[in-house]
Every structure is written in C-alpha cells, then in structure tokens.
ZAMARGU-4260 file (C-alpha; in steps of 0.2 Angstrom, whole numbers, plus 5000, padded with zeros to 4 digits):
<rodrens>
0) 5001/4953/5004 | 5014/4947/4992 | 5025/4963/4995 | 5024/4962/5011 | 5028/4944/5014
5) 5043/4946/5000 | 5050/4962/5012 | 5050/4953/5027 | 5057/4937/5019 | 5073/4950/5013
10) 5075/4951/5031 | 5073/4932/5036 | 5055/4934/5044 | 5040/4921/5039 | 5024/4929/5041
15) 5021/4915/5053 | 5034/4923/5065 | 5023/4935/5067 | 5007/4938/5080 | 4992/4941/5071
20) 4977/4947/5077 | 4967/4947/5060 | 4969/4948/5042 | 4956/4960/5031 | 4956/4960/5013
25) 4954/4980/5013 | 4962/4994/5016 | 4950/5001/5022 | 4943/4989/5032 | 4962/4986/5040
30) 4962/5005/5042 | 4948/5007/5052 | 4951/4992/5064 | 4967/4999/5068 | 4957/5015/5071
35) 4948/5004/5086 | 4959/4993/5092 | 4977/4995/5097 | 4984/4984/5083 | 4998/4988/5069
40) 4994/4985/5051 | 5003/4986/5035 | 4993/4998/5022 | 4998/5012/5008 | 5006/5029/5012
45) 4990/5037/5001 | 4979/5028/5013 | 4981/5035/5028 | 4988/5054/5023 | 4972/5062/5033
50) 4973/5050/5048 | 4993/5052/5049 | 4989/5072/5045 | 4976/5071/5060 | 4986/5062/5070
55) 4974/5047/5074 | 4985/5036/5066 | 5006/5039/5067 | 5016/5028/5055 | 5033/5017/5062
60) 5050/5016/5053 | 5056/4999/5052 | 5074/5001/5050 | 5079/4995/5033 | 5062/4988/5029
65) 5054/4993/5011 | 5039/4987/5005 | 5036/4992/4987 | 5022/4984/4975 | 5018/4985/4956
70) 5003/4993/4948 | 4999/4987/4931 | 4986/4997/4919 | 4973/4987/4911 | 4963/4994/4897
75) 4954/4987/4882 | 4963/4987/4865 | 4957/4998/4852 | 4952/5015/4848 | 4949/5019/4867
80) 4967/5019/4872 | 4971/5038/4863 | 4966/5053/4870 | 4964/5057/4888 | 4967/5037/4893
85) 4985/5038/4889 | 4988/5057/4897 | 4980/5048/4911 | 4994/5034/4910 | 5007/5046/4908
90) 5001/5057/4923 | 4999/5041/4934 | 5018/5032/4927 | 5025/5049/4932 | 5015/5056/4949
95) 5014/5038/4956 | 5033/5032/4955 | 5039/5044/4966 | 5047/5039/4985 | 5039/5044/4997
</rodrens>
C-alpha cells in the first residue's frame, strides 16, 4: 500500500481522492474480487501473468504512473547463509530487478 500511496502522491493524488469499493490484504484475495466484480485494483505484474495471458483480466497503462516496491531477504546469521541460500539471492537480485 505504501508504494502505491507514494506513486500517486508523486502525482498529487491522496488515496482519499479516490473511490473505493474495498481494501484486501491479499493479492490473491484482490485478484479474485476483481475476477467477480467490475472493479480495478492495484496488484503485481507476476500475479496476474495467467489471467492477463487468459485474458480474464487486461492491465491499464496510467500514463507516467510507476509504482515500484522493495523486497528485502531475511535469513538467519550463521552457517546457513553459504551454499544454495546465497545462489538463491543472487538468482533473485538478478531475475527480479528487471523492468517489466
């Protein structure tokens, strides 16, 4: 929620400006109202890639709106963080910050 509040605020719109229906915690909860109702909703490219594929869902451009959000690792320190963990982190860092 925090991305998408700062992207709108970059273009001088409150969250309050606009109408909504319903907040869900979930993506997939918000995905599958939107299946059923006809609503808009902000969720994650990665999300929807069989429903835009499909064609159930189709995704708007907002002209000069991006919304990008940070995604930390979080691990425990020691002898755990060698080996396959840290391929993994290196696949993720460098699959994941691509533009899509």
């Amino acid at each position: 929620m925090a991305a998408i509040k700062q992207a709108l605020a970059g273009k001088g719109i409150k969250m309050s400006d606009l109408k909504t229906s319903i907040q869900l915690g979930g993506t997939e909860a918000l995905k599958n109202f939107i299946l059923v109702d006809d609503s808009m909703g902000f969720l994650p490219m990665r999300s929807v890639a069989k429903e835009l594929t499909s064609g159930s869902l189709v995704r708007l451009f907002v002209e000069g709106l991006t919304i990008t959000r940070q995604f930390y690792f979080v691990q425990r320190h020691g002898d755990e963080n060698h080996g396959l963990n840290n391929v993994f982190v290196k696949f993720a860092k460098n699959y994941y910050n691509i533009k899509l």
